[in-house]
N, C-alpha and C positions, 0 to 999 in steps of 0.2 A: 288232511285234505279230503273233501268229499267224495264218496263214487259218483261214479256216472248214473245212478240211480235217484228217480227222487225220493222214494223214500227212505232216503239217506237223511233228508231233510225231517223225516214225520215226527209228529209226535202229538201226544191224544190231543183230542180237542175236544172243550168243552158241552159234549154231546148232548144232543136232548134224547132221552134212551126212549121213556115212554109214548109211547103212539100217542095220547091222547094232547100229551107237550110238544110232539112234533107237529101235533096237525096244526094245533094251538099259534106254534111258532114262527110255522108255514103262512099259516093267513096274515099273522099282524105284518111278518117282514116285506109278505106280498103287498098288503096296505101300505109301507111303508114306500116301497120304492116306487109304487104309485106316483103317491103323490109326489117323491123325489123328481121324477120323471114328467110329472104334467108342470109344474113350477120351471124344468127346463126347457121344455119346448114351447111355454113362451115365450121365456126369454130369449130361445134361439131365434123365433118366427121378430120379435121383437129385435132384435140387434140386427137383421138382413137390412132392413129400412136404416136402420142408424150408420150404417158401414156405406151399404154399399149405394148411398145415395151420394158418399165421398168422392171427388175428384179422384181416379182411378181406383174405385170401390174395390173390383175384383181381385185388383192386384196385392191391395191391403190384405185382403181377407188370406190369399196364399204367405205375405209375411207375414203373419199377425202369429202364424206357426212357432217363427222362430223368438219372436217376443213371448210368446208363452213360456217357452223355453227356459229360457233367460228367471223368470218369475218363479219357476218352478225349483231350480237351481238354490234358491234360496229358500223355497216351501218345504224342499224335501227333506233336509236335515233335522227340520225342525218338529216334522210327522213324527220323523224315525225317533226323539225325545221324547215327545208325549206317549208313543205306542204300548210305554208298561200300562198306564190304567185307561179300559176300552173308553171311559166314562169322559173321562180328562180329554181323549183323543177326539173322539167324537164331536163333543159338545162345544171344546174350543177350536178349532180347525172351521166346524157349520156357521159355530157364532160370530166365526170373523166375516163368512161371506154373508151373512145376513146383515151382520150392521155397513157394507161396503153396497152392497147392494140398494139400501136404503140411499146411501150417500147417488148413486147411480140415476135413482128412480127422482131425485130433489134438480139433479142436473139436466137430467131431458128436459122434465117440466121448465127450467130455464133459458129451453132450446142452448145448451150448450155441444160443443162440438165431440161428445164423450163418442164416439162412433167406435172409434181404434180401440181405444183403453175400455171400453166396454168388453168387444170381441175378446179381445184378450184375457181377461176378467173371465167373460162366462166360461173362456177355455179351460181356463184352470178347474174354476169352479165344476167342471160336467165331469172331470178327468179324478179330480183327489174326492169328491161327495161321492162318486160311483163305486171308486177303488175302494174306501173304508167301507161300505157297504158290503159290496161282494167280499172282504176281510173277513167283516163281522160274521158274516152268514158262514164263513169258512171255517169262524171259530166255535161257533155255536153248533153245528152240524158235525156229526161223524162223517166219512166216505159214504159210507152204505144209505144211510141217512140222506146226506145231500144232495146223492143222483136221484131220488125219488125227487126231494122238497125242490131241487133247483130248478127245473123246467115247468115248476107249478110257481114260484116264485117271481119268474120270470116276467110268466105272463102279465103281472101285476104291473112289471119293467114296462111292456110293449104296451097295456091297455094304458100308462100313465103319457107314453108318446102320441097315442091315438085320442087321446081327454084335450091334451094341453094343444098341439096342433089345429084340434078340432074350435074351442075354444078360440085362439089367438087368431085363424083365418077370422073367425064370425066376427069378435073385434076390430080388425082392420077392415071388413068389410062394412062395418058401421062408421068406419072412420075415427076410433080411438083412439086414445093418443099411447104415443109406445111407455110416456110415466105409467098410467095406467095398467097396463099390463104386468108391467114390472112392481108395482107397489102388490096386484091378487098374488104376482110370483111369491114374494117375500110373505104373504100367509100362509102359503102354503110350505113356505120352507120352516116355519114355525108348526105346523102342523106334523112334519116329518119330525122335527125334531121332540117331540111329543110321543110318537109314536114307537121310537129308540126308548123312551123309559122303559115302558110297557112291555119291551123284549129282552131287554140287558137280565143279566143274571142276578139274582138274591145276592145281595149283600153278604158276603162270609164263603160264597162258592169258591170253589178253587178253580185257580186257572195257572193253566200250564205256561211255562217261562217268561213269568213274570215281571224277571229283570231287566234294564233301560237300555236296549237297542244303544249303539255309538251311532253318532252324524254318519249318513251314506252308509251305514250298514245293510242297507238292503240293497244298496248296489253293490257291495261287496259279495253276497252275496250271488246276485246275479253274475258276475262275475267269475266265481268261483267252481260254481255246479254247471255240469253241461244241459242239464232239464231245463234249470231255468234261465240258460244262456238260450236254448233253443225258445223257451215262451219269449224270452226279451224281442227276440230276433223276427219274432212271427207276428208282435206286437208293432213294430219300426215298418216291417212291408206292407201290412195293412194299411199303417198312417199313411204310405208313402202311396198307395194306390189311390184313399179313398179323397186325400186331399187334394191329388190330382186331378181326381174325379168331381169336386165338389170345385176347383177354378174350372174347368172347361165348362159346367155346367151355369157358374154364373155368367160365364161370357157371352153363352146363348140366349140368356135370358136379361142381359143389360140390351145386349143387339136387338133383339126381340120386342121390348118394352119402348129401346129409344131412348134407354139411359138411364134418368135417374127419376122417375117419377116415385117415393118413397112408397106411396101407401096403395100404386098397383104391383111395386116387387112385393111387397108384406102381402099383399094378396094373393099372389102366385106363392110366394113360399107356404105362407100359410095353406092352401089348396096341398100342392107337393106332397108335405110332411104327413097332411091326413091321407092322403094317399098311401103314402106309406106307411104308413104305422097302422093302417085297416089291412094292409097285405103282413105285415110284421105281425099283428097278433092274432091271423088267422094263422099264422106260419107257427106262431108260439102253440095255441092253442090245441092243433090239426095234428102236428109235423112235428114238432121237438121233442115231446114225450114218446113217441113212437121209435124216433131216432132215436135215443140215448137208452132205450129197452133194445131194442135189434140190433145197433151197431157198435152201442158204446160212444165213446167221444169222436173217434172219425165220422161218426153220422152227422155231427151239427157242426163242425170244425170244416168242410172244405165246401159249404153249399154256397159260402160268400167269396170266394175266389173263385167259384168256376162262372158264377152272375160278372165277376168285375171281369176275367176276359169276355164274355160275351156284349158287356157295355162297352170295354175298349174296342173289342175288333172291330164290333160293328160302327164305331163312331170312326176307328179307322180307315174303315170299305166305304164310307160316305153317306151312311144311312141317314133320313132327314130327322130334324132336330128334335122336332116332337117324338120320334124312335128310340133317339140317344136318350130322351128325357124319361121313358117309360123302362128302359133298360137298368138305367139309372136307379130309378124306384126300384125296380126288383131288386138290384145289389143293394140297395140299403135297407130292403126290409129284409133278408139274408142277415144282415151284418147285424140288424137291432133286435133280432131273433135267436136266429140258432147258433149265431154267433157268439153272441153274447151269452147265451146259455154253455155255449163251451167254455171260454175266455172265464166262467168263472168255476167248472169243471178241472180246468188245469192245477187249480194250487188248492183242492180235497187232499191229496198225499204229499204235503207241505208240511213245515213246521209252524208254530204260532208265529216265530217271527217272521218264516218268510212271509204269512200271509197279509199283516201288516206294511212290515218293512220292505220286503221286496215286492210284495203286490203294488203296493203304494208306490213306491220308484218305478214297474215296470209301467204301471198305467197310467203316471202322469209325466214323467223325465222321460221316458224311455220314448213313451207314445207322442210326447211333443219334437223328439229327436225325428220321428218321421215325418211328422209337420216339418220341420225343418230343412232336412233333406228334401222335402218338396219345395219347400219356398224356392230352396236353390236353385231344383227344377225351373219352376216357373221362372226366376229373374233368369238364369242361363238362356233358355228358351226365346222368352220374348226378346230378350240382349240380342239375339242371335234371327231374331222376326222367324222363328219357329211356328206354322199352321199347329190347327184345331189335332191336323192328321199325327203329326209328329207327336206331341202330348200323347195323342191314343196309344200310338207304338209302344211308345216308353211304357205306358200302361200297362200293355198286356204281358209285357216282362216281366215287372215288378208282380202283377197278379198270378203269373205263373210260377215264380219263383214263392210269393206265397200257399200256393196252392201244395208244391211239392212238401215243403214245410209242415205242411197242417197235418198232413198223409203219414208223416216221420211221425210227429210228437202224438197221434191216436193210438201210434204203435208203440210209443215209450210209454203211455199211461195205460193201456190195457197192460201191458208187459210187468208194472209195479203193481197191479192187481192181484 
């Protein structure tokens, strides 16, 4: 039985020892989730028009959580299989969402009704491409190592948010059609996958526990350690805040628009996202690195729950919409920031498998668990003709309860230092 410690869990990882291989390993990774990241926020900017132009869009988009779910249930066993060779894992897991994507990008152009199974689709897709990534990086990187390279890595995370938003607004502002979009996405997801050669290790290196994961072993693990029951856990109130946060925000913006005009929502999302992702990678750039020298991981760990009470409360005290919506963008450039720079902070004093196996189950089964639990939210809610105000309340709970959480586990990972 594990301790209560994570580095109960550790054990080496494939380090890049030399400075001149780290800096090296630093930039391609940072090229890499670049472009991972500008390929997804088209697509994201591009499915808001396809969903929520649907006969109760908004409400789709808060199930759509628990259909992720469900998809993922059956993804995840099959990660935790492939996770002995990095090569195997990567390349078939990406190459399945590229050629499903392509199938995606053939049915808009059709005008068919792919709206739902799209969103769904990209969920998974943002959730298991992220997770392997931040894995890889986990495995490639010592501790010591990866608090320097990760908040410089990052930033390649936030500037690839800031490209691909920027990009997909100026498209829909031309009136492009969402195939389109979606066909640049898929070169560029051939470009990321391009970019994973050029990092992966020499053929003949050693790597540490190399043997074949079982089905759900990485929940088993989560499960089993308290460290990474507490990540799971800190993982589920995040979902459960932000997807909250991301239905009330569509509801103001269908009321807003007048419903369903597809290609002025893809303009206002598009708009949104560069918004935030210009505040996200000044936040990366400015603010993350500073935090993670001075405080350690409590620095970039509680800056996105204390932004989501301040977007609940204030959307609960009645602040006007355009307020909630500015609120709003701060908490997610918090969240695609310094957030994200913790979230992959957390599992540096891991073992190989967890970083795969259970990084992979917490941030795509785990993280759609709080999608789901939200949906709940929402159908209970509405079932019950629940205000804008009521959603906020629940809000600022869930985001305080995550806040306290963040504050715990900055003290368990300095602590295993």
């Amino acid at each position: 039985m594990p301790s209560s410690s994570p580095g109960s869990l550790s054990a080496p990882a494939v380090a890049v020892t030399p400075l001149d291989d780290e800096r090296r390993t630093t930039a391609l990774m940072g090229a890499s989730v670049f472009v991972l990241l500008f390929a997804y926020y088209l697509l994201k900017t591009a499915r808001e028009p396809l969903v929520l132009a649907l006969p109760n869009g908004p409400e789709l988009k808060a199930y759509a959580g628990g259909a992720q779910a469900v998809a993922l249930v059956a993804l995840v066993p099959m990660v935790d299989r492939l996770a002995r060779g990095t090569s195997r894992l990567l390349f078939g897991v990406l190459g399945f969402f590229l050629a499903t994507l392509l199938l995606f990008a053939i049915g808009s152009a059709l005008d068919w009704p792919i709206g739902f199974a799209f969103y769904v689709w990209l969920g998974v897709l943002n959730v298991s491409a992220v997770a392997l990534f931040w894995g890889f990086a986990n495995e490639r990187f010592s501790r010591a190592a990866g608090e320097r390279a990760f908040p410089r890595i990052a930033i390649g995370m936030t500037a690839g948010g800031f490209a691909g938003s920027f990009l997909a607004g100026r498209l829909f502002d031309a009136e492009k059609s969402p195939a389109l979009v979606l066909c640049v996405a898929a070169g560029l997801l051939l470009v990321h996958l391009a970019l994973y050669l050029a990092v992966l290790p020499e053929r003949g290196a050693p790597v540490a526990e190399a043997e074949a994961p079982r089905a759900y072993e990485g929940a088993r693990l989560l499960w089993r350690d308290p460290y990474l029951r507490a990540v799971a856990l800190l993982l589920v109130l995040l979902n459960v805040a932000t997807t909250t946060a991301e239905y009330t925000l569509g509801r103001r913006v269908v009321e807003a628009l007048a419903g369903s005009d597809p290609r002025a929502i893809g303009a206002f999302y598009g708009d949104f996202y560069f918004g935030v992702n210009v505040a996200a990678l000044a936040l990366q750039l400015l603010l993350a690195p500073r935090l993670v020298r001075r405080f350690g991981l409590s620095g970039v760990l509680v800056a996105a729950p204390v932004m989501a009470i301040l977007a609940f409360g204030g959307l609960a005290l009645g602040v006007p919409a355009l307020a909630f919506a500015w609120l709003k963008g701060a908490t997610n450039a918090a969240d695609y920031s310094l957030m994200n720079t913790g979230r992959a902070l957390l599992w540096l004093p891991t073992s190989r498998t967890a970083k795969y196996a259970a990084k992979h189950t917490a941030d795509t089964l785990v993280v759609r668990l709080g999608d789901l639990l939200s949906a709940g939210l929402v159908f209970g809610g509405t079932s019950l003709a629940v205000g804008i105000e009521g959603f906020a309340w629940a809000g600022v709970g869930v985001a305080g309860a995550w806040l306290v959480l963040a504050v715990y586990l900055g003290r368990r990972y300095r602590a295993a230092g």
